[in-house]
C-alpha positions in Angstrom: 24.2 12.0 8.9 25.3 9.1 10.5 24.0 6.7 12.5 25.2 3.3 14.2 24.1 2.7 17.5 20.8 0.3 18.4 18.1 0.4 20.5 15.8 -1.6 21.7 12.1 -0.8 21.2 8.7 -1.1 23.3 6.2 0.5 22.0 2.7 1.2 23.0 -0.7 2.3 20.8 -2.6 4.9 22.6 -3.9 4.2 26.1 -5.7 0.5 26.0 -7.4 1.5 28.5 -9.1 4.5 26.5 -9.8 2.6 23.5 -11.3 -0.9 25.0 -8.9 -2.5 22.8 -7.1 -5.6 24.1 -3.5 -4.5 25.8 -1.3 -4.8 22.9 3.0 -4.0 22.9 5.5 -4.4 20.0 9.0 -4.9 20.5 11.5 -4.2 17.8 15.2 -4.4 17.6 17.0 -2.8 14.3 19.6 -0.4 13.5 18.5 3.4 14.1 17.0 4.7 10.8 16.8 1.4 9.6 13.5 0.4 11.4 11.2 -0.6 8.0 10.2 -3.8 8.6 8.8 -6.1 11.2 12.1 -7.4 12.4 11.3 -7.9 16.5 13.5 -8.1 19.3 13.8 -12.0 19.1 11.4 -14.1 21.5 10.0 -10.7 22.8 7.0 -10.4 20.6 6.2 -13.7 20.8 6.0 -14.1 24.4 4.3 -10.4 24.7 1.5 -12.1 22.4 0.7 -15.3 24.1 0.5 -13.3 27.9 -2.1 -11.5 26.4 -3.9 -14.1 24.8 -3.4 -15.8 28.0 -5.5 -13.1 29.5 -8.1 -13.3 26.8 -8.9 -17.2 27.0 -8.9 -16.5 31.0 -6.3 -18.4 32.0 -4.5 -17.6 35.2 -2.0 -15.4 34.3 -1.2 -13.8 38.2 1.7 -16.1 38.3 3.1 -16.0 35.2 5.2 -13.3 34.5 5.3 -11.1 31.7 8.2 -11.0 29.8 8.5 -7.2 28.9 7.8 -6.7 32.7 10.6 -8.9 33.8 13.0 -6.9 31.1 11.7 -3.8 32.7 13.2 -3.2 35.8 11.0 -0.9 38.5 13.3 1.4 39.0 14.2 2.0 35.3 12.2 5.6 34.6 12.4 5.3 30.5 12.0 2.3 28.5 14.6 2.2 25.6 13.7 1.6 21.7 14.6 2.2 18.2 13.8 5.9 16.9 15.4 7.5 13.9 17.3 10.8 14.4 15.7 13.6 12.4 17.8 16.3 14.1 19.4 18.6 10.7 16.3 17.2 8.3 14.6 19.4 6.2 11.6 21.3 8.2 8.0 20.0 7.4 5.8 22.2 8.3 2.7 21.1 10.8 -0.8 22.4 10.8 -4.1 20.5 12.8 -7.3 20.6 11.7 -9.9 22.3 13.8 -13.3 20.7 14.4 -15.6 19.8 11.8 -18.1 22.0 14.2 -16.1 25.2 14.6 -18.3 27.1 12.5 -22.5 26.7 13.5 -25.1 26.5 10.7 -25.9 30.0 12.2 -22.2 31.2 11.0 -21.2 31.9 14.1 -18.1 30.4 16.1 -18.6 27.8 18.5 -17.3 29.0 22.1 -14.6 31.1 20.9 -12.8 31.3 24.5 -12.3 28.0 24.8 -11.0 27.5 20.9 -8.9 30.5 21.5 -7.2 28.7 24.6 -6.9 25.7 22.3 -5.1 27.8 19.2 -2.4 29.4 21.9 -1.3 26.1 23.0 -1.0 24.9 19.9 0.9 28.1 19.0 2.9 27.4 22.0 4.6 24.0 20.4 5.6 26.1 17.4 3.1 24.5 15.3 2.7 26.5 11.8 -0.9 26.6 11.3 -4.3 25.5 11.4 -6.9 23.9 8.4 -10.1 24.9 8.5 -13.2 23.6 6.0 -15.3 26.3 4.7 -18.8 24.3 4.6 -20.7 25.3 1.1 -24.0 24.1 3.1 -23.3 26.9 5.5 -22.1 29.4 3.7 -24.7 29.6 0.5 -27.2 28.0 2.5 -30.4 29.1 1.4 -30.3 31.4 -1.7 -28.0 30.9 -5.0 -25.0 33.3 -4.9 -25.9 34.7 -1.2 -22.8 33.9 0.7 -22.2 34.3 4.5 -18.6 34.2 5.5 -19.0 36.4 8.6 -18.2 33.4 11.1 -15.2 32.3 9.0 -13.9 36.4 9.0 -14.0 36.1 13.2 -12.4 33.2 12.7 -9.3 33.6 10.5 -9.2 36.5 12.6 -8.3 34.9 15.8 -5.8 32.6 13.9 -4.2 35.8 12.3 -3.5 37.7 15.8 -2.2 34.6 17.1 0.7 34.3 14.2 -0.8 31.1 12.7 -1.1 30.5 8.7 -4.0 28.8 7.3 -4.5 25.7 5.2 -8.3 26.0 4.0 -10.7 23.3 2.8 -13.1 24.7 0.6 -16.3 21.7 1.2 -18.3 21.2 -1.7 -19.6 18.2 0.4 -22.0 16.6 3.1 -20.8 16.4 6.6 -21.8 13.3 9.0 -22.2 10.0 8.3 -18.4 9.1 7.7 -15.8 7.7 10.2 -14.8 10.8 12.4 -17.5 12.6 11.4 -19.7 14.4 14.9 -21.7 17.4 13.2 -23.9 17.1 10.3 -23.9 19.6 7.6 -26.1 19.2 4.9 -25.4 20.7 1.4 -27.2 23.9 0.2 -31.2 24.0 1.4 -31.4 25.4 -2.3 -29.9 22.2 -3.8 -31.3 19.9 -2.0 -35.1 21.3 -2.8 -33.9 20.8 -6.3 -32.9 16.6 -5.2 -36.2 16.2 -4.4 -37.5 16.8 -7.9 -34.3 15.8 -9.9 -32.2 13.1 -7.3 -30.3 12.2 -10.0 -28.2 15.6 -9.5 -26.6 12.8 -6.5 -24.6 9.9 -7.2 -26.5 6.7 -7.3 -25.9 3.0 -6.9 -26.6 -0.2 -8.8 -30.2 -0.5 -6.9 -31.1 3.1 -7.2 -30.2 4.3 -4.0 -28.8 7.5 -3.7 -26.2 9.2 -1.9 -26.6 13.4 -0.9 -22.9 13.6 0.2 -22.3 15.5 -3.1 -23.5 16.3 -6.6 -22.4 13.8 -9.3 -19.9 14.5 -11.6 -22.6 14.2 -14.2 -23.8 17.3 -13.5 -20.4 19.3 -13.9 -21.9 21.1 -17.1 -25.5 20.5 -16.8 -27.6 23.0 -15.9 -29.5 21.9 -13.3 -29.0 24.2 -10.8 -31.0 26.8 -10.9 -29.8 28.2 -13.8 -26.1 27.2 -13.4 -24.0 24.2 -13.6 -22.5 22.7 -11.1 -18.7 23.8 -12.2 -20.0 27.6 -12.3 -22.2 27.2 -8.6 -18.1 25.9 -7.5 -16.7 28.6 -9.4 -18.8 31.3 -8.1 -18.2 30.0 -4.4 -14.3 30.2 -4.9 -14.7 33.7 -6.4 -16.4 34.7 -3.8 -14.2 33.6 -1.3 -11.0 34.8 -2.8 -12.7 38.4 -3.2 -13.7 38.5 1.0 -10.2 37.3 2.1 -8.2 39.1 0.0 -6.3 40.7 3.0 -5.4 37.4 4.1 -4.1 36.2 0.5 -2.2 39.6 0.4 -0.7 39.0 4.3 0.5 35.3 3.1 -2.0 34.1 5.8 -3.9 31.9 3.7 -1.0 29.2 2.5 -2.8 26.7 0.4 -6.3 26.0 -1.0 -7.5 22.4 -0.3 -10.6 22.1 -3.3 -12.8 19.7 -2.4 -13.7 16.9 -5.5 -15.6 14.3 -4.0 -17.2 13.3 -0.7 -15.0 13.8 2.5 -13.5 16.4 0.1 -11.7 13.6 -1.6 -11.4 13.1 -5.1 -13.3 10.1 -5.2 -16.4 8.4 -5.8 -18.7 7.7 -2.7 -18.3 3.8 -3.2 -18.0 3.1 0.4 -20.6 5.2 2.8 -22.2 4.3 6.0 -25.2 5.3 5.7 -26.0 2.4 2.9 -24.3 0.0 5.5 -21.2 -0.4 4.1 -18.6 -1.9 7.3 -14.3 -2.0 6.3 -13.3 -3.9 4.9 -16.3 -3.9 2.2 -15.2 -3.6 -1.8 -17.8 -0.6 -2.1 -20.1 -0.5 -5.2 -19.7 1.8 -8.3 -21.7 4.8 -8.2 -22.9 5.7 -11.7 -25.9 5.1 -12.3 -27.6 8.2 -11.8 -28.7 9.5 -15.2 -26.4 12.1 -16.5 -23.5 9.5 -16.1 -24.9 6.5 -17.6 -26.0 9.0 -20.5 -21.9 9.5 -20.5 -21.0 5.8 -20.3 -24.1 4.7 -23.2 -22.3 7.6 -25.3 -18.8 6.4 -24.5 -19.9 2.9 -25.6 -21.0 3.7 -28.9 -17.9 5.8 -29.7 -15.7 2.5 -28.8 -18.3 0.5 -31.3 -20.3 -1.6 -29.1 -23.2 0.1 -27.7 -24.3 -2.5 -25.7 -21.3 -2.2 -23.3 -23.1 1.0 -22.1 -23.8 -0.6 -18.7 -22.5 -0.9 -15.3 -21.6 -4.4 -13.9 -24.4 -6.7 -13.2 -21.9 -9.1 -11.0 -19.9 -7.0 -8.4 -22.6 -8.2 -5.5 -22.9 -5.9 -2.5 -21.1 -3.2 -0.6 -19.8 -5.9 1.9 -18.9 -8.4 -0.5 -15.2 -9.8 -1.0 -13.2 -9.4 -4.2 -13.2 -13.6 -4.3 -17.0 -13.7 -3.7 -18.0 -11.7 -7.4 -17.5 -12.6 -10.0 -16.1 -9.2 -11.6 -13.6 -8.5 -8.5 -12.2 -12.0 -8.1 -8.6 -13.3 -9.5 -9.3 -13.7 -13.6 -12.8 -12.0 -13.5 -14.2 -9.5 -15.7 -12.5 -6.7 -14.5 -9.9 -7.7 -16.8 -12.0 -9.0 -19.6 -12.5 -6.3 -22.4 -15.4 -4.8 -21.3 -14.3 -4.6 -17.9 -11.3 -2.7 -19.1 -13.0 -0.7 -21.1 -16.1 0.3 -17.9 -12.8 0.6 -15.7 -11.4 2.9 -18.2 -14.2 5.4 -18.9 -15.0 5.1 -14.9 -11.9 6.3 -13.8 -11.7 9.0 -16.8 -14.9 10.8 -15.6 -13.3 11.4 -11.9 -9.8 12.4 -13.4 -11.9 14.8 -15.8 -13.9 16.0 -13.0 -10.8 17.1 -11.1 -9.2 18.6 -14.5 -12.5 21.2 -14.9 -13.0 21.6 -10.9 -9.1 23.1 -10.5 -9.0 24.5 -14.0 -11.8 26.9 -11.8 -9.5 27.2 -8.9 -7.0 28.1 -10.9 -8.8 30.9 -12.5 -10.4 32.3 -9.1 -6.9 31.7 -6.8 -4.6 32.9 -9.8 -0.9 32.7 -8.2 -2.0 31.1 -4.9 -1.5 27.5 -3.9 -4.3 24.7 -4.5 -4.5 21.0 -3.3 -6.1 18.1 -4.1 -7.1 15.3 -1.5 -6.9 11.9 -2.4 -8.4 9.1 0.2 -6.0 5.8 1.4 -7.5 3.0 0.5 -5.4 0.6 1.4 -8.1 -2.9 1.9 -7.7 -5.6 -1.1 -4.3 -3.7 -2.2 -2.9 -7.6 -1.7 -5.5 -8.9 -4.2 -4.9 -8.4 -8.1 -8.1 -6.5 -9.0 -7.7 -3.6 -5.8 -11.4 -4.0 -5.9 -11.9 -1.2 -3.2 -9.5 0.9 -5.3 -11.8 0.4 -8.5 -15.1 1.1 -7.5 -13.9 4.2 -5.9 -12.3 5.1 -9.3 -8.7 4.4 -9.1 -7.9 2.1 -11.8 -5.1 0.7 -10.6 -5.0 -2.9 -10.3 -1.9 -5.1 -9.6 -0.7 -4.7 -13.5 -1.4 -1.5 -14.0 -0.9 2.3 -12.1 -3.8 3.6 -11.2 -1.9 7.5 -9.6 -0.1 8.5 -12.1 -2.5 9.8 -14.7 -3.8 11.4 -11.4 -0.5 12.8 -10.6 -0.5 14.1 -14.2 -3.6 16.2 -13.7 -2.5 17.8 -10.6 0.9 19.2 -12.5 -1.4 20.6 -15.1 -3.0 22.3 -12.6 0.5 23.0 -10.2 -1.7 21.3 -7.8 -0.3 19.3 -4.7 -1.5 16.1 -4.1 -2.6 15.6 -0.4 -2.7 12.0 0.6 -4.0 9.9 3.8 -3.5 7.1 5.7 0.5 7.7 6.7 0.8 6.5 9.8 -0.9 3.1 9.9 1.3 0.0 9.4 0.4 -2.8 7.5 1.7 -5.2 10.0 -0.8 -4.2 12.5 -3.4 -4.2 9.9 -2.6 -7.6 9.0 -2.8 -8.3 12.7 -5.9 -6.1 13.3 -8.0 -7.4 9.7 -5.9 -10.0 8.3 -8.9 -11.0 6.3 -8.8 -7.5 4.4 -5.4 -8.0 2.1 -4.7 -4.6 3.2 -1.2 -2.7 2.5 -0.9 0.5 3.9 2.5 0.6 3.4 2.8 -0.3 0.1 -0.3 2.1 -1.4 1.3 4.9 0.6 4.7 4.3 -1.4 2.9 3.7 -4.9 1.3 7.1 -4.6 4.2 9.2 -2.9 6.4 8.2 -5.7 3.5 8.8 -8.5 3.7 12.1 -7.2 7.2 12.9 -7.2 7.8 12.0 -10.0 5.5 14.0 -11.7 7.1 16.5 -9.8 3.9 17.9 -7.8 4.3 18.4 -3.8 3.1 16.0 -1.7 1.3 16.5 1.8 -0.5 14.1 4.1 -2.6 13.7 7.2 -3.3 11.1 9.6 -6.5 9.1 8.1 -7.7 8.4 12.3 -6.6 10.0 15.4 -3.0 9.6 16.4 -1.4 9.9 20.3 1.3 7.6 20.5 5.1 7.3 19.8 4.9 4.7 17.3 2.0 6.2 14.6 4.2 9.6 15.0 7.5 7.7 14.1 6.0 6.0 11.1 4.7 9.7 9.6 8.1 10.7 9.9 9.4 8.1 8.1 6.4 8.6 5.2 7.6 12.1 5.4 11.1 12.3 5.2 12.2 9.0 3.8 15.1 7.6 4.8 18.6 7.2 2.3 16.4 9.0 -0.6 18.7 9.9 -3.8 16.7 13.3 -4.0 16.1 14.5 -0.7 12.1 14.4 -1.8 10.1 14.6 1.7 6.7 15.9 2.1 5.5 19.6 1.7 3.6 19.5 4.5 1.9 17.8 7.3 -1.5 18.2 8.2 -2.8 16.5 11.9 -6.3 15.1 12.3 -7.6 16.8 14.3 -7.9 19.2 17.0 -9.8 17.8 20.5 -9.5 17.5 23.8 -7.6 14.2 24.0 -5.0 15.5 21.9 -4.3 18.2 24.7 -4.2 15.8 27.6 -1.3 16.4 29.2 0.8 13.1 27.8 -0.7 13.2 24.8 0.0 16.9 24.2 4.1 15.9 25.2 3.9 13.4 22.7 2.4 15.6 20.3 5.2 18.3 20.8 7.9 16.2 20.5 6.6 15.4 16.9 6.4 18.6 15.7 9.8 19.2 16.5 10.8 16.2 14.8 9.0 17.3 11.6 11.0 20.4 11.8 14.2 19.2 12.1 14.9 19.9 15.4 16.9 17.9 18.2 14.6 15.9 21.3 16.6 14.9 24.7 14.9 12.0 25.0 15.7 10.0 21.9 15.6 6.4 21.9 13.8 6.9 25.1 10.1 6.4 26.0 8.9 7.2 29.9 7.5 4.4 32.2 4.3 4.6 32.7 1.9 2.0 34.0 0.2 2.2 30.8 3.4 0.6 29.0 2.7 -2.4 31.2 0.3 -5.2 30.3 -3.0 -5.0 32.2 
């Protein structure tokens, strides 16, 4: 395909006014399908920038113009920028996550009218399908091996009549308390009586707290529950699954099986979490020392011949602390001493084991049917040489070494995809945004699509927070159909977080459309060209 001619670009985030956030444009000048970078239209940028913080310190800015307004004459309807042509690309399909909420703790689906309203429109825009999490604290809620799926059978009903596939999360986890999170759904009633005579079935911190988002990965062949071990309760739950829906395995409605590993669903460890006040952009603390783990790591030690490496870190500090403030994070600190590699080494083993035995059982109970893996951004410190954030979530993968590939090496065992966050942010506005954090969006996103390819697993993504606007869905499609590659490799799929009422205003929603279209290849009218609005004015 080929493509010469420029635009000029003016860009907005989603409404200002909406967010609170201070008015904020970008202005970029490049050759189409050339647009990585932060090359700016010159002087634009600039003088965007210092009307705004003109505004901010309270100056008097009603007689001093603003340079993008002067460039945009009144009667000039669309405002012109840069955009890639993906017209004749390969199709990616697009599915949207319904609410966290859908389903009620009573297993019953939450005003069905109005979600059925909601699925038709998105229907309407040709989108492929829908991803929905099957919540393990609703389903087995109160007795071991007693599972309700009647609210989830209405459901995938609904979705089937209305021609849409389905993308489904099986939740082995806690819901509420995480960014995005609005329901709460604990786990099990049955599991959590057993936490309050055993907590150390949860993961737990360097203090002792502990976290009920999930079962640690200690437990995986304990038995501790009731009888069973953890990797036979997850098991029994996909079993059981796969034996109710078998119509919709048979119909091809179901397209994918999304296991969750971790909390959020993630395979990770729950380093960062809210509820012990971690804030971005934290480093998180390692989350072993309940004691089935630290049984693992004493064990581990005395294999290796020094037994008195069977401990965690004593100086990483706090949840909130910086990599340069410890003295195991910071540029030469123990992290790369030889116990440090050796913790970060067994550390990162037990979460690549625990994904090896968790879809070793998905294999087993969806035999023939496509399974995924979820695997978090986090994309704070990546500038820094330990990744701090990285490590204590269990990604070993400082600046000298790759921390996704013997990930990516598990999940072709398994012929599992690798599903992967965090695709549309930019680490320009992040530098902008945090510059304190060291974060690289960009370059983490990169690092782990290629990990992936090249073990030759498919790679989807989602949006990490809600997206509206022309610019976040421009840089997914880059992310997902990169541009000039030797191989053609683009992503499998793209999954949209998430279904709500601001994504079906009425802009929002054109917006919205016009990416989908994108993702699948097809032609817009109105490339190159964004409407006028008064929200693409400074205020």
């Amino acid at each position: 395909m080929s493509i010469s001619s420029i635009h000029t670009v003016v860009c907005r985030p989603v409404s200002v006014k909406k967010l609170g956030a201070p008015a904020r444009l970008s202005a970029r000048r490049s050759r189409v399908g050339e647009w990585r970078g932060a090359s700016t239209l010159s002087g634009a940028r600039p003088l965007v920038f210092a009307f705004a913080k003109a505004k901010q310190k309270g100056e008097s800015v009603e007689d001093r113009a603003s340079p993008i307004e002067d460039q945009l004459a009144d009667d000039e309807p669309f405002v012109h920028f840069d955009e890639r042509d993906f017209a004749g690309t390969a199709s990616v399909p697009v599915y949207v996550m319904l609410p966290l909420g859908v389903i009620d703790m009573n297993s019953e689906v939450v005003e069905p009218e109005v979600l059925l309203d909601q699925l038709r429109t998105l229907k309407s825009v040709n989108v492929d399908g829908v991803m929905v999490d099957c919540w393990w604290g609703i389903v087995e809620s109160h007795t071991p091996q007693v599972y309700n799926w009647s609210g989830y059978k209405k459901l995938f009903d609904m979705i089937r009549h209305l021609g849409l596939k389905l993308q489904v999360v099986l939740s082995f986890h806690e819901c509420g308390g995480n960014v995005g999170d609005d329901v709460h759904i604990q786990l099990p009633e049955w599991v959590r009586e057993i936490g309050q005579t055993n907590p150390d079935i949860y993961f737990t911190d360097r203090t002792g707290l502990r976290n009920s988002e999930c079962l640690t990965w200690g437990i995986d062949k304990q038995r501790v529950l009731r009888g069973r071990t953890a990797l036979e309760v997850y098991f029994d739950y996909m079993r059981s699954f796969r034996v109710e829906f078998d119509e919709f395995f048979e119909d091809k409605i179901i397209t994918e099986i999304e296991v969750g590993l971790g909390p959020c669903g993630e395979l990770r460890y729950p380093s960062y979490p809210a509820q012990h006040g971690w804030k971005y952009p934290g480093i998180g603390e390692f989350q072993c020392y309940d004691k089935y783990l630290m049984k693992s790591l004493k064990e581990a030690a005395e294999v290796r011949g020094h037994s008195f490496w069977g401990r965690g870190p004593d100086n990483t500090e706090s949840y909130n602390s910086t990599p340069h403030g410890t003295g195991f994070f910071r540029d030469g600190g123990d992290y790369a001493s030889y116990y440090g590699r050796f913790f970060l080494n067994w550390y990162s083993r037990v979460l690549i084991d625990h994904g090896d035995r968790v879809l070793s059982m998905a294999n087993l109970a969806f035999e023939g049917n496509s399974i995924a893996a979820k695997l978090s951004g986090i994309h704070w410190w990546y500038k820094t040489a330990s990744h701090a954030a990285e490590l204590t979530a269990g990604f070993y993968n400082p600046s000298n070494r790759d921390g996704y590939g013997p990930i990516a090496a598990m999940l072709k065992k398994h012929d599992a995809a690798l599903n992967f966050t965090c695709v549309e942010l930019r680490t320009l506005d992040q530098h902008e945004d945090f510059p304190e954090a060291l974060a690289d969006p960009e370059g983490l996103v990169w690092q782990v699509l290629n990990a992936a390819w090249d073990a030759n697993i498919p790679v989807a993504s989602e949006n990490a927070l809600p997206c509206y606007d022309r610019e976040g869905y421009n840089k997914i499609l880059e992310n997902a159909k990169p541009l000039n590659d030797p191989d053609g490799r683009h992503l499998s799929c793209f999954t949209y977080l998430r279904l709500n009422t601001t994504l079906l205003e009425s802009q929002n929603f054109v917006e919205f459309e016009r990416f989908v279209k994108r993702m699948h290849g097809e032609a817009v009218s109105d490339l190159g060209l964004l409407p006028r609005t008064q929200e693409t004015k400074l205020e």
